[in-house]
MISEMAR-175385 format. One record per residue (C-alpha): residue number from 1; residue in one letter; x, y, z. Coordinates in steps of 0.25 Angstrom, whole numbers. Example, Ala and Ser with C-alpha at 12.3 -4.5 7.8 and 13.67 -1.06 7.14 Angstrom:
<atoms>
<resi=1	resn=A	px=49	py=-18	pz=31>
<resi=2	resn=S	px=55	py=-4	pz=29>
</atoms>
This chain:
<atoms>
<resi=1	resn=X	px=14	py=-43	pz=-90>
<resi=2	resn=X	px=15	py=-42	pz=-74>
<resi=3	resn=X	px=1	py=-39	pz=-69>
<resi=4	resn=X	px=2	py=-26	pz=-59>
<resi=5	resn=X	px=-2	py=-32	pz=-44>
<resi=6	resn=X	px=-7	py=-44	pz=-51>
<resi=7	resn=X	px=-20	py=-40	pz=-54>
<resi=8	resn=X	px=-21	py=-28	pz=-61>
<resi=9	resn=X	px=-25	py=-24	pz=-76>
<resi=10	resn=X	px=-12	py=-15	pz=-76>
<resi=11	resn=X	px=-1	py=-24	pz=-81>
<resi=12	resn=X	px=16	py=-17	pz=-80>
<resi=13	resn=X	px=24	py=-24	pz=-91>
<resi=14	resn=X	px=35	py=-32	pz=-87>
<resi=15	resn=X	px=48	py=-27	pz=-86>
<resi=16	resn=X	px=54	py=-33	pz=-99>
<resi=17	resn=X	px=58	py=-21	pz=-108>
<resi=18	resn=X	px=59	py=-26	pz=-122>
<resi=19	resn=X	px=46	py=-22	pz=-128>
<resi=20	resn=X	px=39	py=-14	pz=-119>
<resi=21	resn=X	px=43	py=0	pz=-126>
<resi=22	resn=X	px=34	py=-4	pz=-136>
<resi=23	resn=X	px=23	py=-9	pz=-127>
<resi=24	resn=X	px=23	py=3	pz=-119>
<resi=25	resn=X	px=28	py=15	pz=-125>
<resi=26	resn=X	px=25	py=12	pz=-140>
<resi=27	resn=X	px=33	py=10	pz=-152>
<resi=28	resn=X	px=35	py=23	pz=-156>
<resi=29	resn=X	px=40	py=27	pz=-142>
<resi=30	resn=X	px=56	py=28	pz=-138>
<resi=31	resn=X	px=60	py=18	pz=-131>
<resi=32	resn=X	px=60	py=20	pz=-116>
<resi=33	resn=X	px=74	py=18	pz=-108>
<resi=34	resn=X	px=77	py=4	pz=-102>
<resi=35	resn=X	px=72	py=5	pz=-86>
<resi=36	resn=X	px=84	py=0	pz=-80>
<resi=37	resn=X	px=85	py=-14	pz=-74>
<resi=38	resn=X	px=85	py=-7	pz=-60>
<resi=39	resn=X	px=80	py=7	pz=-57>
<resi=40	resn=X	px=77	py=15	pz=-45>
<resi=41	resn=X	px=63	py=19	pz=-37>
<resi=42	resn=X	px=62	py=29	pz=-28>
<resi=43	resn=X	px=51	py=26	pz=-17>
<resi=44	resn=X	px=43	py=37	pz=-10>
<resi=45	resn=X	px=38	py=31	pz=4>
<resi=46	resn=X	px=41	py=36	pz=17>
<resi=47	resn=X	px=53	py=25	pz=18>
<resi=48	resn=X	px=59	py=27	pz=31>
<resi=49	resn=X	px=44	py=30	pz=38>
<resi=50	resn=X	px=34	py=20	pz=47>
<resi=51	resn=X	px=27	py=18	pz=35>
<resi=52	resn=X	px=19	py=7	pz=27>
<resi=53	resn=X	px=22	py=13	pz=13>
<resi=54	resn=X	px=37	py=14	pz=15>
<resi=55	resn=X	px=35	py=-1	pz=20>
<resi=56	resn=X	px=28	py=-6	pz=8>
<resi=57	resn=X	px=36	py=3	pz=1>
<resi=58	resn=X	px=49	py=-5	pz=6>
<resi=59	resn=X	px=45	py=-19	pz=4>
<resi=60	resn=X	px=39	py=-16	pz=-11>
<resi=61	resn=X	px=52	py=-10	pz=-15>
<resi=62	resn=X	px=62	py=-21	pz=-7>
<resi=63	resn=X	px=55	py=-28	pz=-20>
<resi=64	resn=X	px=60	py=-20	pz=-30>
<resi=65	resn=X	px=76	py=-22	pz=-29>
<resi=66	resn=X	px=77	py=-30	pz=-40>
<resi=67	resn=X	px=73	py=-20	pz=-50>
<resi=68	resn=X	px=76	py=-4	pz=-42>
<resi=69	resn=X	px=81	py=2	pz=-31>
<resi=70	resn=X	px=72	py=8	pz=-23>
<resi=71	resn=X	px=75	py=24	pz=-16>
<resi=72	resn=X	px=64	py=28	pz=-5>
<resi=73	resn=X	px=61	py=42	pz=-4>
<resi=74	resn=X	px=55	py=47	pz=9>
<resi=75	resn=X	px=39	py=51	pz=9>
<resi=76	resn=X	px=35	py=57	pz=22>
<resi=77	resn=X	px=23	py=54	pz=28>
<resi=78	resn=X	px=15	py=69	pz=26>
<resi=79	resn=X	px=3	py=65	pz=33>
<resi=80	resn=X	px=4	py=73	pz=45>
<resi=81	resn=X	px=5	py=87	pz=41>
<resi=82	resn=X	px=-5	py=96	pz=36>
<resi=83	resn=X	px=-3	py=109	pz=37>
<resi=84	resn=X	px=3	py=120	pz=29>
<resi=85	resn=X	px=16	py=120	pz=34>
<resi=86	resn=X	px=18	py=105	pz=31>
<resi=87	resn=X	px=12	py=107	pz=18>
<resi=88	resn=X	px=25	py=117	pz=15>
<resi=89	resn=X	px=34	py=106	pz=21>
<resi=90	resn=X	px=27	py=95	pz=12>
<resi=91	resn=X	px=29	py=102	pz=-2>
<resi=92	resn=X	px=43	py=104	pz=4>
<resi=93	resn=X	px=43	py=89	pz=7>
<resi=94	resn=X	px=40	py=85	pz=-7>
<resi=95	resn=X	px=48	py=94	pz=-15>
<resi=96	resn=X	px=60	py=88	pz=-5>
<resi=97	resn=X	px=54	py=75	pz=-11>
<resi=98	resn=X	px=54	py=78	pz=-26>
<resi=99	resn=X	px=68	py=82	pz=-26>
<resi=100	resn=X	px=72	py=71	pz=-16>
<resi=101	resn=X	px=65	py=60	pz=-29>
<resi=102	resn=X	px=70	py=68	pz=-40>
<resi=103	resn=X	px=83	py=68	pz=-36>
<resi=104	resn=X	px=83	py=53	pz=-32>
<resi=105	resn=X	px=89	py=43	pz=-43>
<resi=106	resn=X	px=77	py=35	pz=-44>
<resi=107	resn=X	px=68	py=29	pz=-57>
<resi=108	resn=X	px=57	py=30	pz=-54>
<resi=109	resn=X	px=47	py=35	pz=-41>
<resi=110	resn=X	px=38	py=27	pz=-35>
<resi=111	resn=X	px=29	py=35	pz=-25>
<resi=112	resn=X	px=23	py=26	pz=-12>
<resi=113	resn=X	px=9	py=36	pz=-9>
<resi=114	resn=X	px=2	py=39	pz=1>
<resi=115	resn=X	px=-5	py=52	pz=4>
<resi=116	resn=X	px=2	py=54	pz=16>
<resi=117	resn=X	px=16	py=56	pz=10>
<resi=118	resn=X	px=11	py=68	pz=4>
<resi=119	resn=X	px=2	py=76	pz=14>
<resi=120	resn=X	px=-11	py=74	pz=23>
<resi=121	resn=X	px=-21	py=79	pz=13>
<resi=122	resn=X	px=-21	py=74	pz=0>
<resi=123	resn=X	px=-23	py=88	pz=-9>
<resi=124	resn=X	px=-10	py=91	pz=-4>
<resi=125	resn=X	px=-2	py=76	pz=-4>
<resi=126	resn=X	px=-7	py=74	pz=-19>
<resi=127	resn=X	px=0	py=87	pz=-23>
<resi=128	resn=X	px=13	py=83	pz=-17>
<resi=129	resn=X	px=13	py=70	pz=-22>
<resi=130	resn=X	px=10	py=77	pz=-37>
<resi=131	resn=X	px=22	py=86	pz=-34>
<resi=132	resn=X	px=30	py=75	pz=-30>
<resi=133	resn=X	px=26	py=68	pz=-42>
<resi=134	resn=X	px=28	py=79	pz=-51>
<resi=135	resn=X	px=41	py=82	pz=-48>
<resi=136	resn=X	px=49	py=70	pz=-45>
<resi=137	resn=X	px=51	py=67	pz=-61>
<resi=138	resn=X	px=53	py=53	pz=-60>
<resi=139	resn=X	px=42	py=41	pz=-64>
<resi=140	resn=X	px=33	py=40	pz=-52>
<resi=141	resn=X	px=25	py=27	pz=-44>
<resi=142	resn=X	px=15	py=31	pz=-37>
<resi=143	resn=X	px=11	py=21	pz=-27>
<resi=144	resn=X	px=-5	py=24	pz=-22>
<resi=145	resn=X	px=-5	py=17	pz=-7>
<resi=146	resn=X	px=-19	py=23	pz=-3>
<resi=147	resn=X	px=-30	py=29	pz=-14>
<resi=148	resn=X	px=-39	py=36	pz=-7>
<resi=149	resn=X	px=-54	py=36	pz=-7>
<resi=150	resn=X	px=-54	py=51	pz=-12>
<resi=151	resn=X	px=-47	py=48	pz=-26>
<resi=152	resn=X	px=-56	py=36	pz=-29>
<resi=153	resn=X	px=-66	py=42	pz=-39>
<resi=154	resn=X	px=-81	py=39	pz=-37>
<resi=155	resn=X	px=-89	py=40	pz=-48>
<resi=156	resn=X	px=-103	py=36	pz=-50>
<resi=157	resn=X	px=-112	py=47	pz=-43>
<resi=158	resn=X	px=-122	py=55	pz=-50>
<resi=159	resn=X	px=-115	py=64	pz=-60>
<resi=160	resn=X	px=-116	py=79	pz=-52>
<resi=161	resn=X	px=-110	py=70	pz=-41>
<resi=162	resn=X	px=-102	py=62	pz=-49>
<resi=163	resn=X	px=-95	py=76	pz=-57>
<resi=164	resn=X	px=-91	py=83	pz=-42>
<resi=165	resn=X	px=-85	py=70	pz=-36>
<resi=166	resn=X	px=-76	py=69	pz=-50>
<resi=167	resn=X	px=-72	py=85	pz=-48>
<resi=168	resn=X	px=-71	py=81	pz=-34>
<resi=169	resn=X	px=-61	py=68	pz=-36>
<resi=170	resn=X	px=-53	py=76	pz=-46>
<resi=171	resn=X	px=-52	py=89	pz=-38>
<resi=172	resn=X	px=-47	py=79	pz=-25>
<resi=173	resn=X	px=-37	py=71	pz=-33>
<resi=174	resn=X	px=-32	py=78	pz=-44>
<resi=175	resn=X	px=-18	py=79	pz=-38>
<resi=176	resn=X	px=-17	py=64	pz=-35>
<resi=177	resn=X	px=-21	py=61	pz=-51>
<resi=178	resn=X	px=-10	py=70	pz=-53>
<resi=179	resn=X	px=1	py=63	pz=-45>
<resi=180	resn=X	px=-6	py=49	pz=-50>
<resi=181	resn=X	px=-4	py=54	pz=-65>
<resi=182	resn=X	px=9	py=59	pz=-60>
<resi=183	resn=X	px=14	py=42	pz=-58>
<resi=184	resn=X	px=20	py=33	pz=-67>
<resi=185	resn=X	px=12	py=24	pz=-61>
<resi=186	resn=X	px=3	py=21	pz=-49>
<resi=187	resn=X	px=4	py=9	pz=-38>
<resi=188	resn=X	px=-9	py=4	pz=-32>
<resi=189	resn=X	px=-10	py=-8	pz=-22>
<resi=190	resn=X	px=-23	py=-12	pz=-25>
<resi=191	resn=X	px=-32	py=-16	pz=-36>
<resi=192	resn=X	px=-43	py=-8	pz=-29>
<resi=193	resn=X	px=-33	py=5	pz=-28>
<resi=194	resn=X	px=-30	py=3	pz=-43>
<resi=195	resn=X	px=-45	py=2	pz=-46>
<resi=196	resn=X	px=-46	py=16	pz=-40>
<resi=197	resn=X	px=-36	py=23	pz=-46>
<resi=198	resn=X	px=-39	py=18	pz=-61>
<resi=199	resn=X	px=-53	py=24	pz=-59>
<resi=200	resn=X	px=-50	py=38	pz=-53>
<resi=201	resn=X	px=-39	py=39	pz=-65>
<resi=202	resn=X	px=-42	py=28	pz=-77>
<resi=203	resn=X	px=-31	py=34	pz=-85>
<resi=204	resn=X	px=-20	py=30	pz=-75>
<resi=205	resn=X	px=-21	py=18	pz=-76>
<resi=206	resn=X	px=-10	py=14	pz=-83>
<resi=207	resn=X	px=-3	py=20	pz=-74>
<resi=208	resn=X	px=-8	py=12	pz=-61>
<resi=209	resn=X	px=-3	py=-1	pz=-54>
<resi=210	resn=X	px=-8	py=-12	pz=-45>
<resi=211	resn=X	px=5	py=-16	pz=-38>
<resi=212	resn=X	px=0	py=-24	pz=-22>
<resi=213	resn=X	px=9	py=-23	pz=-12>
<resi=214	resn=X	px=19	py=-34	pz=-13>
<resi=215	resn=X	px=17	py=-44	pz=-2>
<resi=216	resn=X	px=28	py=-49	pz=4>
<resi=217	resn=X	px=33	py=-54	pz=18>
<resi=218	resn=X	px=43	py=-47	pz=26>
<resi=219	resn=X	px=53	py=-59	pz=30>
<resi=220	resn=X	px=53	py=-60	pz=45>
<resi=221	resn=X	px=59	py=-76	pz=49>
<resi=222	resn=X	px=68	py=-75	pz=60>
<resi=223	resn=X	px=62	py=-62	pz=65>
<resi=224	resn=X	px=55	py=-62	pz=79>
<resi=225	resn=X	px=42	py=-55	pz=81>
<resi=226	resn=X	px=43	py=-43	pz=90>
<resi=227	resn=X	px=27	py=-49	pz=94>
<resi=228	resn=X	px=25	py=-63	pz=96>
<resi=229	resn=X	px=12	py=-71	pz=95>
<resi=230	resn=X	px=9	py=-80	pz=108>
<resi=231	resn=X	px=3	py=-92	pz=106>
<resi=232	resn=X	px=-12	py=-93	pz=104>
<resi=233	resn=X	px=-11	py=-79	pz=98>
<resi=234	resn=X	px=-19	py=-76	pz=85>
<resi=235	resn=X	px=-15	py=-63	pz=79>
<resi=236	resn=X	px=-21	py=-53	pz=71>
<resi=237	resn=X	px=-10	py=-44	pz=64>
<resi=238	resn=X	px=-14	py=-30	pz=60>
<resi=239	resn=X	px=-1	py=-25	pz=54>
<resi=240	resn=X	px=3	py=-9	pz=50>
<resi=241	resn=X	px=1	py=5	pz=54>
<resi=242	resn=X	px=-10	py=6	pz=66>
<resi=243	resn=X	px=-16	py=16	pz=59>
<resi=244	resn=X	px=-33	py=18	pz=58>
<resi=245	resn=X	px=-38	py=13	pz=46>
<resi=246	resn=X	px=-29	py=-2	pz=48>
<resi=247	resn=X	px=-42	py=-3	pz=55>
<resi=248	resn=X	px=-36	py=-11	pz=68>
<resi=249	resn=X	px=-50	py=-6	pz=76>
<resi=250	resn=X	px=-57	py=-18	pz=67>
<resi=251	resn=X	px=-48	py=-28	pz=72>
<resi=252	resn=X	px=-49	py=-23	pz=88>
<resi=253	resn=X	px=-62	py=-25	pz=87>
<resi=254	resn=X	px=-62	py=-39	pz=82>
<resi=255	resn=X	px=-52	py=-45	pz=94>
<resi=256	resn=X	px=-61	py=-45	pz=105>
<resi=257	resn=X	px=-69	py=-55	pz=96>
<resi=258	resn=X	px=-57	py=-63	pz=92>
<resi=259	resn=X	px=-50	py=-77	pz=101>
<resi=260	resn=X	px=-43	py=-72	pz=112>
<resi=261	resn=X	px=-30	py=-76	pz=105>
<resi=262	resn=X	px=-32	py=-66	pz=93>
<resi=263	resn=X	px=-22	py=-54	pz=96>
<resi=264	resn=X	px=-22	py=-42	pz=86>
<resi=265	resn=X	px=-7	py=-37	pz=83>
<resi=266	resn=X	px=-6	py=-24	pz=77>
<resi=267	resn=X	px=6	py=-25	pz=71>
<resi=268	resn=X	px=9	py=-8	pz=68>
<resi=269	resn=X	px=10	py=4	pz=76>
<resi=270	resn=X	px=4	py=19	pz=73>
<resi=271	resn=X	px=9	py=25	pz=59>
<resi=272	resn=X	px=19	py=38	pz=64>
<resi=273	resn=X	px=12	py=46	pz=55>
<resi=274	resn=X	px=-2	py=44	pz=58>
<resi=275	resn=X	px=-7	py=55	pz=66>
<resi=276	resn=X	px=-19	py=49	pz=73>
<resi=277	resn=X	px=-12	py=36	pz=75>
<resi=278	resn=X	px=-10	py=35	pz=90>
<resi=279	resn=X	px=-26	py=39	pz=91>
<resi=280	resn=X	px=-29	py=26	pz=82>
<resi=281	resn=X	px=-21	py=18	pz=92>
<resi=282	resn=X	px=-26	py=23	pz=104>
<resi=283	resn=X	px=-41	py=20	pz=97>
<resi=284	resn=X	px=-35	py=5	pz=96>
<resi=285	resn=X	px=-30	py=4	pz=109>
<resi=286	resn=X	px=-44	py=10	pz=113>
<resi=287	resn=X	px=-52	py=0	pz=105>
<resi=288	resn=X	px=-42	py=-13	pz=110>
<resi=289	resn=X	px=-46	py=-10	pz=122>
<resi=290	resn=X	px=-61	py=-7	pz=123>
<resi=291	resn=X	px=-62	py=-21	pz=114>
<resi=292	resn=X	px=-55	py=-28	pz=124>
<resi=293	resn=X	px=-41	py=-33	pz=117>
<resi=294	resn=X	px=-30	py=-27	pz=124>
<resi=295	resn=X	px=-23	py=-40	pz=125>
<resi=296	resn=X	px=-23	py=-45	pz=110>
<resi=297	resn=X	px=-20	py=-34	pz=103>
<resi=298	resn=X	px=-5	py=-31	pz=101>
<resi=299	resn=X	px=0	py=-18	pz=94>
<resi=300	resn=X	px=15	py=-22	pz=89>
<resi=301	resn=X	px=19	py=-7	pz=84>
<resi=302	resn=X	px=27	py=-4	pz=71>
<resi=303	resn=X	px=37	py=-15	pz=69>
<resi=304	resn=X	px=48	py=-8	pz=61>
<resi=305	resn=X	px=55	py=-22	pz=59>
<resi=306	resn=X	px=48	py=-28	pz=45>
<resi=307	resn=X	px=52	py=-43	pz=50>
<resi=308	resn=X	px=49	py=-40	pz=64>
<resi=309	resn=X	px=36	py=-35	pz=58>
<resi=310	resn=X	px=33	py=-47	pz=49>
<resi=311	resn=X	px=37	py=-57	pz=62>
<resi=312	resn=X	px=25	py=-50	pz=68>
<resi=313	resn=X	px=15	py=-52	pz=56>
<resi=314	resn=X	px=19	py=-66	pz=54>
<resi=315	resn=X	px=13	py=-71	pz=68>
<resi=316	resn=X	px=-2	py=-67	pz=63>
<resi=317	resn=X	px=-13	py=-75	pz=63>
<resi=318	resn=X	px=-22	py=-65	pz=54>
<resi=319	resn=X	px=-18	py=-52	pz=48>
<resi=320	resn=X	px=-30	py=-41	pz=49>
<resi=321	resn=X	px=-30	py=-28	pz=41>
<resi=322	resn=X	px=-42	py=-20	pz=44>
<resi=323	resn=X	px=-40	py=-10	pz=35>
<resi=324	resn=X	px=-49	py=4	pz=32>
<resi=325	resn=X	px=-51	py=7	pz=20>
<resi=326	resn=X	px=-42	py=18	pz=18>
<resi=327	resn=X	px=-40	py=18	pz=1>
<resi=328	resn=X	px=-25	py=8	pz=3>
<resi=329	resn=X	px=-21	py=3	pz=-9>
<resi=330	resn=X	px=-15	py=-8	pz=-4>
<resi=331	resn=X	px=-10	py=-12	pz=10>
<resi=332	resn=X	px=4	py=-16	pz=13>
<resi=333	resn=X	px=-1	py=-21	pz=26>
<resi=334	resn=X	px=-9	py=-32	pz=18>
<resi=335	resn=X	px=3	py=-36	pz=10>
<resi=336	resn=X	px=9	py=-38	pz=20>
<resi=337	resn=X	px=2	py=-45	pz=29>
<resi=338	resn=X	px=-2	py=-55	pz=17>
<resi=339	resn=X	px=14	py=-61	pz=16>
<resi=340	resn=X	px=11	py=-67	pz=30>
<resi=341	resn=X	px=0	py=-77	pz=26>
<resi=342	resn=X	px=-8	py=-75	pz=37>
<resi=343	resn=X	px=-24	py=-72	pz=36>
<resi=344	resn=X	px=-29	py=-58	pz=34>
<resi=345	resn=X	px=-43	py=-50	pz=37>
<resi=346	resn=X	px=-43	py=-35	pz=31>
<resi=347	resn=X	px=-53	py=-26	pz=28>
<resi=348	resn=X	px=-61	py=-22	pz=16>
<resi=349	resn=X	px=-50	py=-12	pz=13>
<resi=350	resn=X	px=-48	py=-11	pz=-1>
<resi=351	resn=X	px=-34	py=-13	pz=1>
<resi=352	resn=X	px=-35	py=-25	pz=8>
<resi=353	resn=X	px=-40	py=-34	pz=-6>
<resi=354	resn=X	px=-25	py=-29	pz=-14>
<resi=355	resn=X	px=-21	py=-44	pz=-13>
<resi=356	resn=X	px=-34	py=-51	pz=-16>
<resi=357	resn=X	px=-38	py=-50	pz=-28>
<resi=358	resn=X	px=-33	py=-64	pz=-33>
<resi=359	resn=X	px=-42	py=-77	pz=-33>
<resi=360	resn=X	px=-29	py=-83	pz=-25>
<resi=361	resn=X	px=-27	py=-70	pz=-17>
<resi=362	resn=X	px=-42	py=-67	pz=-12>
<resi=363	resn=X	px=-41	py=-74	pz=1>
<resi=364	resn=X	px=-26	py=-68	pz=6>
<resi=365	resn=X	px=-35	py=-59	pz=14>
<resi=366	resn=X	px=-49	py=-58	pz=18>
<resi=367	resn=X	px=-56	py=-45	pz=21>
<resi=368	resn=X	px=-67	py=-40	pz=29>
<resi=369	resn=X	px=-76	py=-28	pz=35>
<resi=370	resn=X	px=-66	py=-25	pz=46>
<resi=371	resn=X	px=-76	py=-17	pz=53>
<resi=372	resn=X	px=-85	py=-27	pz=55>
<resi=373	resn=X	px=-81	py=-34	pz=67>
<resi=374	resn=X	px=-86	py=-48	pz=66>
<resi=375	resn=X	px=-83	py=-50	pz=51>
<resi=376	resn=X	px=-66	py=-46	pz=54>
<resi=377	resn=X	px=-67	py=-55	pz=68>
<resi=378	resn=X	px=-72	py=-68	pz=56>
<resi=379	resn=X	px=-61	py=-61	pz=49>
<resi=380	resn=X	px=-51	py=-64	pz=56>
<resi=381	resn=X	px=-56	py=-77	pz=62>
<resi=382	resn=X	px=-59	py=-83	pz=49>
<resi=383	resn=X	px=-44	py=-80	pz=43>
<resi=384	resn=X	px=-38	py=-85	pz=55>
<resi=385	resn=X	px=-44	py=-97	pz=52>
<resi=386	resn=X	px=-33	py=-108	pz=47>
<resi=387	resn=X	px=-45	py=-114	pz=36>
<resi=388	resn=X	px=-43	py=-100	pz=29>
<resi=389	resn=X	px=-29	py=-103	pz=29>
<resi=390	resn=X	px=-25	py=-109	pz=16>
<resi=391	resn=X	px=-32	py=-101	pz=5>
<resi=392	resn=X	px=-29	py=-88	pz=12>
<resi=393	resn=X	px=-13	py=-94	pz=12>
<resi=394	resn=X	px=-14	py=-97	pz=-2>
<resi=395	resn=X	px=-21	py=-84	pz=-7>
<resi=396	resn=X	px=-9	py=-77	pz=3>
<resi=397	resn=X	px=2	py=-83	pz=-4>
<resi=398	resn=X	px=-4	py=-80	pz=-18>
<resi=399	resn=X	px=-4	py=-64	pz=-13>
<resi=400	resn=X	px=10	py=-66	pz=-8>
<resi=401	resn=X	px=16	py=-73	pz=-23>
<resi=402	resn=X	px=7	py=-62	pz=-32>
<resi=403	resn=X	px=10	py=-50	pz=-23>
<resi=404	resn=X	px=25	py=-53	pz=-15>
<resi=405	resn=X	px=35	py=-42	pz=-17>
<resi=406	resn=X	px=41	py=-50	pz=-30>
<resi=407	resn=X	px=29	py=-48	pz=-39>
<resi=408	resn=X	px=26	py=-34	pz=-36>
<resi=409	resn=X	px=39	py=-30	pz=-36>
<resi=410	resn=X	px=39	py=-34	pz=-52>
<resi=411	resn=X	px=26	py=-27	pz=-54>
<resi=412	resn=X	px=32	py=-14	pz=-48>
<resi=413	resn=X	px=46	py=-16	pz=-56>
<resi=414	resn=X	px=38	py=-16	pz=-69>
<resi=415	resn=X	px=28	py=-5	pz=-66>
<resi=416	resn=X	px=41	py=4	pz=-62>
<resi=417	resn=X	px=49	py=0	pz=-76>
<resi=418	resn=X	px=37	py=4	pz=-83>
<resi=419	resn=X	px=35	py=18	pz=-78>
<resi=420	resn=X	px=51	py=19	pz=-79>
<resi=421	resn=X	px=48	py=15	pz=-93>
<resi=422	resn=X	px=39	py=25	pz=-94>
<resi=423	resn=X	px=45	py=35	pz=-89>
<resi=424	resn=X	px=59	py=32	pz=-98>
<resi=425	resn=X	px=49	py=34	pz=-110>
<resi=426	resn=X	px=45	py=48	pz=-106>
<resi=427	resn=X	px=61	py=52	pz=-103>
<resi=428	resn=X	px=62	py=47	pz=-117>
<resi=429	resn=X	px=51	py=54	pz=-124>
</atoms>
């Protein structure tokens, strides 16, 4: 048996064929059609967009040659509208979209979500994702990248309160339990997202899956670094989006408490589709400059190149993530950061802990409360110390064998022959 992520109660069969019938579908059940030896997925991801899902989205399926081929479909980023005009265009948009899948000679679909690719507000994104599902009449993935804090249930309060919050939660999210039972099966990135969706709806949890984001290095030998550190330099590398809740504002104010040679590379640029994007920069050019740190602060913009990008990351000294809490299942952002071997601070973000939950993987990272200034400036200094160098390389390297492309890769390959195989019974019955 191939243990899900690792570390995880769900356990996917291997791929070998030649008693499973009987272990799955029982023995009074037709046999189900053979999965051919190579079949075809079709993503869903905004795959030509600035975006980190169709980046993750690229590297998890560069993986997956060996056993399908891979035919990305185009989500658009629906964030930005909100009027009823769009609204119109949108349902347009989506039934464009089903006939765009249906008619596509894929296998299978396997769904990359985000609420965004479906609208601004949720009441009407989690109807187009159910029509969407509804329609396409193929086996579905549904991968979950954020799970908000709204379709967590709480339970424990007195029982007048206890009866209007559960009449509440249902009334909320009672079109995204459809879509969920609308999945073949369901990808989380974190043991702390699975938790979550296993105790808003027990009875899916056959269904659920804890597969991490692979960790794997981008090869980059040869390549020269668009930015180059001087001599002396210390770097902190905060990569991605430069987006409000990365929270760089934590990190701005540590440097002025820093050596003088600690310089803070922000290694991203404003995401094209965040509205309020430019406002958050202008805030941290604002508060780089009240703190005094104008000259150590460098703001690389995007770097289309992967390599060129990965020349850039190699020269840190230590990786910070100061994340919010923004409900993130898992963050691609930490993955790949980890392939590097360098030290890394983040937050207390939920997210942030996806790669340390083994006795030989718990000090691959350290975390801390980000907004308190003097805990994150020992932070840092302390895994920038070379005496904290050896475990935290040993624990690395163990996240880097469990979690590299390779491994997860199997994991996904038998999660997607058994919903194939599941969905051959139904054809057959």
């Amino acid at each position: 048996m191939i243990s899900v992520g690792g570390n995880l109660d769900h356990v996917v069969p291997q791929s070998d064929t030649s008693s499973r019938g009987k272990r799955l579908f029982g023995r009074g059940s037709p046999a189900p059609q053979e999965i051919p030896k190579k079949f075809s997925i079709a993503i869903l991801t905004p795959w030509n967009q600035q975006c980190g899902n169709a980046e993750f989205a690229k590297r998890l399926t560069s993986g997956f040659t060996s056993f399908s081929t891979i035919e990305p479909i185009e989500l658009e980023n629906l964030i930005e509208h909100d009027t009823l005009d769009s609204r119109w265009k949108q349902e347009r948009y989506i039934t464009k979209l089903i006939k765009q899948v249906r008619a596509s000679d894929c296998d299978l679909v396997h769904i990359q979500h985000e609420f965004c690719f479906f609208g601004r507000a949720r009441r009407y994104a989690d109807r187009r994702l159910l029509r969407l599902m509804r329609n396409i009449r193929k086996p579905i993935v549904l991968s979950l990248h954020t799970w908000k804090s709204s379709m967590c249930w709480q339970s424990g309060k007195p029982w007048f309160k206890g009866a209007l919050s559960a009449i509440y939660f249902k009334i909320k999210n009672r079109w995204m339990r459809r879509c969920l039972l609308a999945a073949d099966a369901i990808v989380v990135h974190s043991k702390d997202t699975y938790a979550k969706v296993i105790k808003a709806y027990p009875k899916l949890r056959k269904r659920v899956f804890l597969l991490p984001i692979p960790v794997e290095p981008v090869v980059s030998d040869g390549v020269t670094a668009p930015y180059q550190k001087r001599p002396g330099e210390k770097w902190l590398v905060l990569p991605g989006f430069v987006t409000r809740y990365k929270g760089h504002r934590h990190i701005i104010d540590v440097m002025s408490g820093l050596p003088a040679e600690y310089r803070l590379v922000v290694a991203g640029g404003v995401h094209p589709k965040d509205r309020m994007g430019h406002e958050y920069w202008s805030e941290l050019l604002s508060r780089i400059d009240e703190v005094g740190c104008q000259d150590r602060v460098v703001f690389t913009g995007f770097l289309n190149d992967s390599a060129e990008q990965a020349a850039v990351l190699r020269q840190a000294d230590v990786f910070v993530l100061p994340y919010d809490e923004v409900g993130q299942s898992g963050s691609a952002v930490l993955a790949d950061v980890l392939s590097y071997g360098r030290p890394i601070v983040t937050s207390l973000a939920r997210s942030m802990f996806v790669y340390r939950h083994g006795n030989d993987t718990v000090y691959s990272s350290s975390a801390v409360d980000v907004e308190d200034v003097e805990k994150l400036h020992q932070a840092i200094v302390d895994a920038a110390d070379p005496a904290c160098s050896p475990r935290r390389q040993l624990h690395q390297r163990n996240v880097q064998q469990k979690f590299c492309l390779r491994q997860m890769a199997s994991q996904y390959q038998a999660m997607y022959e058994l919903v194939l195989r599941k969905a051959s019974k139904r054809k057959v019955q």
